[in-house]
C-alpha positions as CSV (number, residue, x, y, z in Angstrom):
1,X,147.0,133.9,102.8
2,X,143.3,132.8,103.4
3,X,142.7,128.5,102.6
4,X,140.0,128.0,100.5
5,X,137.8,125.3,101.7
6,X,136.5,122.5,99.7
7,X,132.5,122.6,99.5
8,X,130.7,120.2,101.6
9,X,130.8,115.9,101.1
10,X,128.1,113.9,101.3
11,X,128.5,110.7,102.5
12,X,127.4,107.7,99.9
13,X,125.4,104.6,101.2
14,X,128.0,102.6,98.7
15,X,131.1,104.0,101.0
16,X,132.2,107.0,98.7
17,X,131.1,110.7,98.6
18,X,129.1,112.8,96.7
19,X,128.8,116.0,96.2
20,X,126.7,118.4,97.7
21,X,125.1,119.6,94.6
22,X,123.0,116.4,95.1
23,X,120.8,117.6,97.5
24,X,118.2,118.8,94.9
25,X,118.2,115.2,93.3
26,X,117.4,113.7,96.5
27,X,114.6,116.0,97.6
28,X,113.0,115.0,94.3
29,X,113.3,112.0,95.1
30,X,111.6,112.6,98.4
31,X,108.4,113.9,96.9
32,X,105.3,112.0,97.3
33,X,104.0,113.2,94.7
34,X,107.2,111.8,91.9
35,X,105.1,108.7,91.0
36,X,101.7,110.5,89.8
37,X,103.5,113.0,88.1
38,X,105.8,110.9,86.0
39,X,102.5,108.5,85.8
40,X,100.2,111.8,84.8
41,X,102.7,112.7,81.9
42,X,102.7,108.9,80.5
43,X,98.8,109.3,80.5
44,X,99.2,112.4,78.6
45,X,101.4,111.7,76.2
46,X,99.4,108.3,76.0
47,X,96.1,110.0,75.4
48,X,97.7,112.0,72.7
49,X,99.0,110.2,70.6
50,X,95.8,107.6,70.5
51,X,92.6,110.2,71.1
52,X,92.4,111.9,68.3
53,X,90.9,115.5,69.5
54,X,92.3,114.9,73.2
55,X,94.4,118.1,72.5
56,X,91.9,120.4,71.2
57,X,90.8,123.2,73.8
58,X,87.1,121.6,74.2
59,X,88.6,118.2,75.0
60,X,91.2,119.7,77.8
61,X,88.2,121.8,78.9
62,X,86.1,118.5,79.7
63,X,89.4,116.9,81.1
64,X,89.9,119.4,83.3
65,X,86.2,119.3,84.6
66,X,86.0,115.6,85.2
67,X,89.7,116.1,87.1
68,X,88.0,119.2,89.5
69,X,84.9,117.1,89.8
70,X,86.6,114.5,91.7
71,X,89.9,116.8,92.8
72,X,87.7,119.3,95.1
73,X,86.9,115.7,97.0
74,X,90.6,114.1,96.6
75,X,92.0,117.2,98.5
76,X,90.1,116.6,102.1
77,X,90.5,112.5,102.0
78,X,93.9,112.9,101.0
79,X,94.3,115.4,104.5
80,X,92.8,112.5,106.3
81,X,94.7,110.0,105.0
82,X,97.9,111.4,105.7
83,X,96.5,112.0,109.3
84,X,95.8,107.9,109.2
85,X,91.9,107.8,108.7
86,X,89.7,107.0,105.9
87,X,86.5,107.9,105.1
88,X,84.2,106.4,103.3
89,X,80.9,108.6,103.6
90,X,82.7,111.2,101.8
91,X,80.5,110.1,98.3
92,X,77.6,109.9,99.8
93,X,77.9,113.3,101.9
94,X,78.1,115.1,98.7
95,X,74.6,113.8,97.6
96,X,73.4,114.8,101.4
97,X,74.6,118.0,101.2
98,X,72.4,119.1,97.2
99,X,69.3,117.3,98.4
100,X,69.6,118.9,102.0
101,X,70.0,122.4,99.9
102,X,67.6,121.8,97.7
103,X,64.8,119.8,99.7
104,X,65.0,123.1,102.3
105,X,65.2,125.8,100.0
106,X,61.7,124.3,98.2
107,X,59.8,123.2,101.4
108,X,60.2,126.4,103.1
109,X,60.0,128.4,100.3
110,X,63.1,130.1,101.1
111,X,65.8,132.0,99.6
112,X,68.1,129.6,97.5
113,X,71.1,130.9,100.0
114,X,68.8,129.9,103.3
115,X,69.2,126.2,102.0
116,X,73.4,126.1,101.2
117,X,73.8,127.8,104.4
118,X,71.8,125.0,106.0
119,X,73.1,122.4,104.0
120,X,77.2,123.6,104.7
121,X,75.9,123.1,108.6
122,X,74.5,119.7,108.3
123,X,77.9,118.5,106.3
124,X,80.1,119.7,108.8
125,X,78.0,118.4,111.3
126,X,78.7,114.9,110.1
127,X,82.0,115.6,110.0
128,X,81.9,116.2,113.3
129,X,80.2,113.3,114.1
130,X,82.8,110.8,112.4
131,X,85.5,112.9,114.0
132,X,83.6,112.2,117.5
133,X,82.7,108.8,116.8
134,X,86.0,107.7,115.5
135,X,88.3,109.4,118.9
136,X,85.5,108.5,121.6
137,X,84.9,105.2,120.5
138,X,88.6,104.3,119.0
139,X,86.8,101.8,116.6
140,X,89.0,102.0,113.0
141,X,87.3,104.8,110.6
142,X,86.4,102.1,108.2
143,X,83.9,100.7,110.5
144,X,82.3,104.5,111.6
145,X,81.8,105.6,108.3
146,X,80.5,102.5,106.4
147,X,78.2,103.1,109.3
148,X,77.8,106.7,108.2
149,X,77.8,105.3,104.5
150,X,74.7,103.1,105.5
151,X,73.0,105.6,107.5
152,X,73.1,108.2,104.6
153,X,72.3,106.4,102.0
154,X,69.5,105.2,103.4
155,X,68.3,109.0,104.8
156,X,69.1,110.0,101.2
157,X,66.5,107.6,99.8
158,X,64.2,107.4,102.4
159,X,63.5,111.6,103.4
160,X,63.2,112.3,99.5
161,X,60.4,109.6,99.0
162,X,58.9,111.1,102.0
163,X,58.8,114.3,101.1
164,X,59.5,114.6,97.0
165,X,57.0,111.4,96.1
166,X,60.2,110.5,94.4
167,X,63.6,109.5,94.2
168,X,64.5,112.9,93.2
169,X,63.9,116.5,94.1
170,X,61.9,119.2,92.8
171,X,63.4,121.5,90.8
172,X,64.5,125.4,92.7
173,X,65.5,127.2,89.7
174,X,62.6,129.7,89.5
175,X,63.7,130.5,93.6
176,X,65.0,133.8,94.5
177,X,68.5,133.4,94.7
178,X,69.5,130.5,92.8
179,X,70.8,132.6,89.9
180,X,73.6,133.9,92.2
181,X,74.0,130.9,93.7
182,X,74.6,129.1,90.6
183,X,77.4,132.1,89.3
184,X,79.5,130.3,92.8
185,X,79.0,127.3,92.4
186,X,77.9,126.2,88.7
187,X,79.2,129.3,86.3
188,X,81.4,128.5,83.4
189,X,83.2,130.5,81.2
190,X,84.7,130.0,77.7
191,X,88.5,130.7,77.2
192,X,90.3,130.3,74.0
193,X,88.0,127.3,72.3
194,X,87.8,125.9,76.3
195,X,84.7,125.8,78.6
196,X,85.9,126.1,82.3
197,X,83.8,125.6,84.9
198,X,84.0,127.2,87.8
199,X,84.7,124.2,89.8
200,X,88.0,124.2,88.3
201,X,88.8,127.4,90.4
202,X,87.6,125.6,93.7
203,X,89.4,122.7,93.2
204,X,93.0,124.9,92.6
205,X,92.2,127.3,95.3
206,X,91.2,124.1,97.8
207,X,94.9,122.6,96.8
208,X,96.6,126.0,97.4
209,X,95.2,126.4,100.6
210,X,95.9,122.6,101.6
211,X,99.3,123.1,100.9
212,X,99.8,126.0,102.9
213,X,97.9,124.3,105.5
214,X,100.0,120.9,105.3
215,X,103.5,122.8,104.8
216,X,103.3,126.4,106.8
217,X,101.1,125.5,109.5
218,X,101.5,123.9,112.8
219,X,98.1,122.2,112.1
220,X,100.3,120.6,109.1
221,X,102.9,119.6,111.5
222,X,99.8,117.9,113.4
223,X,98.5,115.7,110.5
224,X,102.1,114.4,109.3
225,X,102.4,113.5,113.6
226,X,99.1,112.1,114.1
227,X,99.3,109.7,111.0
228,X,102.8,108.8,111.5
229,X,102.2,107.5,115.4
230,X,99.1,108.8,116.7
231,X,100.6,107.5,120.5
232,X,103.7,109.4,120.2
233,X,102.0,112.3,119.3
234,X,99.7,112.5,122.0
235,X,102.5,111.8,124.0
236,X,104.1,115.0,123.0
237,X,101.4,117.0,123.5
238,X,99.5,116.5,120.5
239,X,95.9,117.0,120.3
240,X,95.1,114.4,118.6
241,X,91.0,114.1,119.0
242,X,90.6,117.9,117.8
243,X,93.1,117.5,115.1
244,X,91.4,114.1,113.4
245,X,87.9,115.8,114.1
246,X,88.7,118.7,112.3
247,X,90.2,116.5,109.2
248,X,86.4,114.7,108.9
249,X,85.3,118.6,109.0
250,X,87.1,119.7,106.3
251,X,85.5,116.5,104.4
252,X,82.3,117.5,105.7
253,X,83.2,121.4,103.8
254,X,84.3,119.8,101.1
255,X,81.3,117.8,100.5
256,X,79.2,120.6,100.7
257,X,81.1,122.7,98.1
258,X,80.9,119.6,95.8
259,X,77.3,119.0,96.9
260,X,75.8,122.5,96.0
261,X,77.7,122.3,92.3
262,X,75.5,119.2,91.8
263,X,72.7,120.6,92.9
264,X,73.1,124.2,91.0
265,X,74.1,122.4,88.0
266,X,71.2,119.9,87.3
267,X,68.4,121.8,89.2
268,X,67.5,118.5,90.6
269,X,69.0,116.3,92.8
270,X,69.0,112.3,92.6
271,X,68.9,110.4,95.8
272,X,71.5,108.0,94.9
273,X,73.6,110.3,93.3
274,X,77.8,109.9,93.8
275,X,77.5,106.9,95.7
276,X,80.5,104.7,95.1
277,X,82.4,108.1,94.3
278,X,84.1,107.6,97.7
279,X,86.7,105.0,96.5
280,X,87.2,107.2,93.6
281,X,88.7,109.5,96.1
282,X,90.5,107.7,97.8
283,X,92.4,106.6,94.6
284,X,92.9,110.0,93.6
285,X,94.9,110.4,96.7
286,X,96.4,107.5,97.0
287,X,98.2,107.5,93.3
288,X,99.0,111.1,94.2
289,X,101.2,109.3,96.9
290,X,99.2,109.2,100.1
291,X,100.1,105.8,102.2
292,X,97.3,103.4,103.4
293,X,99.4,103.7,106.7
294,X,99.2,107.3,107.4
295,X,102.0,110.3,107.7
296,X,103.3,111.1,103.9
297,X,101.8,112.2,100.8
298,X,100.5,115.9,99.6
299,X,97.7,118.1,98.4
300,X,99.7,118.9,94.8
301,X,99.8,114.9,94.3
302,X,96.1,114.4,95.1
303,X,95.5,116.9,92.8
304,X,97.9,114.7,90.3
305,X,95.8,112.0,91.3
306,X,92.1,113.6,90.2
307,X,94.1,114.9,86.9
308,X,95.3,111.7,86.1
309,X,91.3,110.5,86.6
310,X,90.3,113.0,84.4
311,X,92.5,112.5,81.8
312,X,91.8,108.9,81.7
313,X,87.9,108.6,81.7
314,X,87.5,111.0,79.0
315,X,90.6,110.1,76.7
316,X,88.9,106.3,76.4
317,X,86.1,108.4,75.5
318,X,87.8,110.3,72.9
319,X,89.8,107.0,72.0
320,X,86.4,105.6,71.2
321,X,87.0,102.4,73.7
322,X,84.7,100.6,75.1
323,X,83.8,102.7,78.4
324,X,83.8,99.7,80.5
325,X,87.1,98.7,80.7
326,X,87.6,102.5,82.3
327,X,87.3,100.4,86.0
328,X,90.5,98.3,84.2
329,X,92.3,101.5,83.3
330,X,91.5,103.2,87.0
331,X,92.6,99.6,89.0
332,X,96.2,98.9,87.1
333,X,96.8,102.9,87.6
334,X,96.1,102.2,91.2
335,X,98.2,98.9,91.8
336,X,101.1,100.6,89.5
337,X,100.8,103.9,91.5
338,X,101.2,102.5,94.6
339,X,104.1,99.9,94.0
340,X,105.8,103.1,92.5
341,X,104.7,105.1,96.0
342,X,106.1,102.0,97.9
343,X,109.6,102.4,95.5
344,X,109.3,106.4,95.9
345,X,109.2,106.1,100.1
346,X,112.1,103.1,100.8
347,X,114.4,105.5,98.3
348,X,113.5,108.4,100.9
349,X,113.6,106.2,104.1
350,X,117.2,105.4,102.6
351,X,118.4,108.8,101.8
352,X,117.6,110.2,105.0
């Protein structure tokens, strides 16, 4: 006669056992992206109940905008975090990237596509350049890009006066090319009462693709090591200069994506556009359960993050609040987010 055996025990922390079946609770529990879920439902339901119109498909259409806007960003700075850097040209670069499209495309009288090619190279090039500045120098990545922030900013101003006469640039529309350049970057399309941009699709592929990157890769494997204990993954062979350049890189594409929809959308480009947008970003990630300290978080709860953005700045609209206490809203979000991130990791530390 063949003994059945018992399933597996798990061992508690209390002294007793558990079942096996447990193992799904405690995974959960191990996500870092828990907190800005449970705090993007709240939001939700929030919004719903006090908005009126926050549910109708025009409203979710706008929400979901405003989320992508800020989400295409939130995706690449969340990367870096979890690789242990910051970055905080990352606004900025998206302004570099329309007017370097834009102030190209009209001075050469070139093909709207001439300029976004040219543009995509300058952005990675500065993400390059951080990348190189950062692992050469080993000053901390706040320092290099507030030095990148400066330099920008003040390139940004300074070349469009020089060659605009004005803050802003002239307008491209009537270029050869722009038309199909604005169906990729700036198109929109109406679905059941909803507008959707076509940023929308951007931002989910960009989260798709940072998943796989993050969770199938051995460039994944990479980040987590590098952010976790950049020494001890050198030590094991880790290249840690190429993988922390390529993070900046991947702002630096990211920027550009999020540049040329500026640029496609308005025409015109403002010198001191999305300044300031860099700590948005940086929220974003960080409620969607990125560490200051490098090594945890995910692409899905970035994305979290930027919906949780979106949901908020336009459901005070719709609430018909005062907009100015939105920098309120977006701060307690922040300090709740990451005392519930803080909660979220010690449970996982003591699970393990």
């Amino acid at each position: 006669m063949t003994a059945v055996t018992a399933p597996p025990a798990e061992r508690d922390p209390a002294g007793g056992e558990r079942p096996a079946q447990a193992a799904p609770l405690r995974r959960l529990l191990t996500r870092p992206e828990l907190g800005s879920v449970v705090g993007a439902v709240a939001v939700f339901l929030f919004f719903a109940l006090t908005a009126d119109g926050f549910l109708r498909a025009a409203s979710l259409g706008t929400v979901l905008y405003a989320a992508s806007t800020i989400g295409i960003m939130a995706v690449p700075v969340a990367l870096l975090m979890i690789g242990g850097e910051f970055d905080l040209s990352a606004g900025v670069l998206v302004t570099t990237s329309a007017l370097v499209s834009s102030m190209f495309s009209y001075q050469m009288t070139a093909n709207a596509w001439v300029g976004v090619a040219v543009s995509l190279l300058v952005t990675l090039a500065v993400g390059l350049f951080n990348g190189f500045m950062l692992t050469r120098t080993r000053l901390p990545s706040f320092i290099i890009t507030l030095g990148t922030f400066l330099m920008l900013t003040g390139l940004n101003l300074g070349l469009t006066k020089l060659i605009s006469g004005t803050v802003s640039t002239k307008t491209i529309a009537d270029m050869e090319g722009f038309a199909s350049a604005r169906a990729v970057f700036a198109s929109e399309a109406t679905i059941g009462g909803a507008t959707l941009k076509v940023t929308v699709l951007w931002w989910l592929a960009l989260v798709a693709a940072a998943t796989w990157i993050l969770l199938r890769t051995r460039f994944g494997n990479r980040v987590f090591a590098v952010g976790g204990n950049a020494e001890a993954a050198r030590a094991v062979g880790v290249p840690v200069r190429r993988t922390k350049t390529l993070l900046y890189m991947g702002v630096g594409f990211c920027a550009w994506v999020s540049g040329q929809h500026l640029l496609f959308s308005y025409e015109v480009v403002q010198s001191g556009e999305s300044v300031g947008n860099e700590l948005i970003y940086i929220i974003a990630a960080v409620i969607g359960g990125c560490l200051i300290t490098g090594g945890y978080g995910s692409a899905v709860g970035a994305a979290v993050g930027a919906c949780i953005f979106g949901m908020t700045s336009k459901g005070i609209v719709y609430a018909e609040w005062n907009p100015d206490w939105f920098k309120f809203f977006l701060g307690a979000m922040l300090l709740l987010a990451t005392l519930l991130n803080a909660w979220v990791r010690k449970r996982a530390e003591a699970t393990a």
